[in-house]
C-alpha positions in Angstrom: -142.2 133.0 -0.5 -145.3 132.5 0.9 -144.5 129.1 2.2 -141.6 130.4 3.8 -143.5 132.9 5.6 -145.6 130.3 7.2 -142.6 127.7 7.9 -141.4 130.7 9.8 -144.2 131.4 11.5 -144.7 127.7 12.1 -141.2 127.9 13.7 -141.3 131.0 15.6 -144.8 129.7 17.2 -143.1 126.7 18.1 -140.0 128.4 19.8 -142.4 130.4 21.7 -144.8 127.4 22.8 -141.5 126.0 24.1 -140.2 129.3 25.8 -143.9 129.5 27.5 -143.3 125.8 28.8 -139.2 126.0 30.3 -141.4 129.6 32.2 -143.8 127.7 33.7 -142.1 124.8 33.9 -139.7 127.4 35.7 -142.1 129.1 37.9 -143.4 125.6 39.2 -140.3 125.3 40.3 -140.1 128.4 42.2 -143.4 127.7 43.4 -142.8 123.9 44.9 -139.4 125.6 46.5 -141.4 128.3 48.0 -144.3 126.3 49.8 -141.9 124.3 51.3 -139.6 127.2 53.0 -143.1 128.7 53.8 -143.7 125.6 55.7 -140.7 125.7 57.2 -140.8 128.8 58.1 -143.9 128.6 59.5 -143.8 125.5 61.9 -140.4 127.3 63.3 -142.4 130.7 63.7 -145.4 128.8 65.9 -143.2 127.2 67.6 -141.0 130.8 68.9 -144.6 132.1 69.3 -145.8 129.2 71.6 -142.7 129.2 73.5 -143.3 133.1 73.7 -146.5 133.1 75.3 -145.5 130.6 77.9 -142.7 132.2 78.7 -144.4 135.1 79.1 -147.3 133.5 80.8 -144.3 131.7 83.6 -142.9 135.4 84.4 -146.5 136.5 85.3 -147.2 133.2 87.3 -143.6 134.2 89.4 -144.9 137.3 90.0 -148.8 136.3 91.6 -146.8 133.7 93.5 -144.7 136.2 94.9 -147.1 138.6 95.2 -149.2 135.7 97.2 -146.0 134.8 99.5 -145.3 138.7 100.5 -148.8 140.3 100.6 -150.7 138.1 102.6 -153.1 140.8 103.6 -153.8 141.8 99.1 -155.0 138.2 97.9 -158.4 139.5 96.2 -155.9 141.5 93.7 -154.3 138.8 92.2 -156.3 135.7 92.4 -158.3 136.9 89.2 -154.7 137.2 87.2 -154.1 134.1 88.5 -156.9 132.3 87.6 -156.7 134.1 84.2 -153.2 132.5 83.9 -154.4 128.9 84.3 -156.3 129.4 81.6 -153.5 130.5 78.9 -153.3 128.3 76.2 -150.6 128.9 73.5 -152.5 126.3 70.9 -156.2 128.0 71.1 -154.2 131.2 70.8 -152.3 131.0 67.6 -155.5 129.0 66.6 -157.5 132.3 67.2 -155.2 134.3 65.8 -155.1 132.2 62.4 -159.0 132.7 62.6 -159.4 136.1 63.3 -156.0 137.1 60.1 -157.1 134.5 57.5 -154.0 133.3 57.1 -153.6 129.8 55.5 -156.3 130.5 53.4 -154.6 131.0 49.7 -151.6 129.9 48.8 -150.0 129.4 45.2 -150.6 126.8 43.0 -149.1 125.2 40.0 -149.6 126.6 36.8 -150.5 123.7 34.0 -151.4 124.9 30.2 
């Protein structure tokens, strides 16, 4: 009776090594799937965010050059917006952003036992 106990043990520690495998073998899975929708994700997400700040930074351009071609006698006002304009750069700025936030830093990894 006593060696049964242990060939069940023996079998029941076995089923469970193999349970704890299919899970992480499972979860690596998940893992793998995830990083590359996160990447996906991500390039897709710069790229709405570059496209947003030069949008943004054309619609202000519009506006000095208006502004310069009807208010000939106001030119001080908006040469400094202006020359802040020319300066905008959507790269540096997500790259500051990513800086400043952390992101990118951590990111899951596969589980081996």
């Amino acid at each position: 009776s006593v060696s049964r106990g242990i060939k069940k043990a023996r079998r029941k520690s076995t089923q469970a090594g193999d349970d704890l495998m299919r899970c992480v073998d499972l979860y690596n899975q998940a893992q793998s799937k995830w990083f590359e929708e996160m990447v996906t994700t991500t390039l897709e997400l710069e790229r709405l965010e570059v496209e947003r700040v030069e949008m943004i930074r054309q619609h202000l351009c519009q506006y000095t050059q208006l502004r310069h071609e009807t208010d000939m006698f106001n030119q001080s006002t908006v040469e400094p917006v202006d020359q802040l304009l020319r300066k905008v750069d959507p790269a540096k700025d997500r790259e500051l952003w990513v800086r400043e936030h952390k992101t990118g830093n951590i990111r899951p990894v596969d589980m081996e036992i």
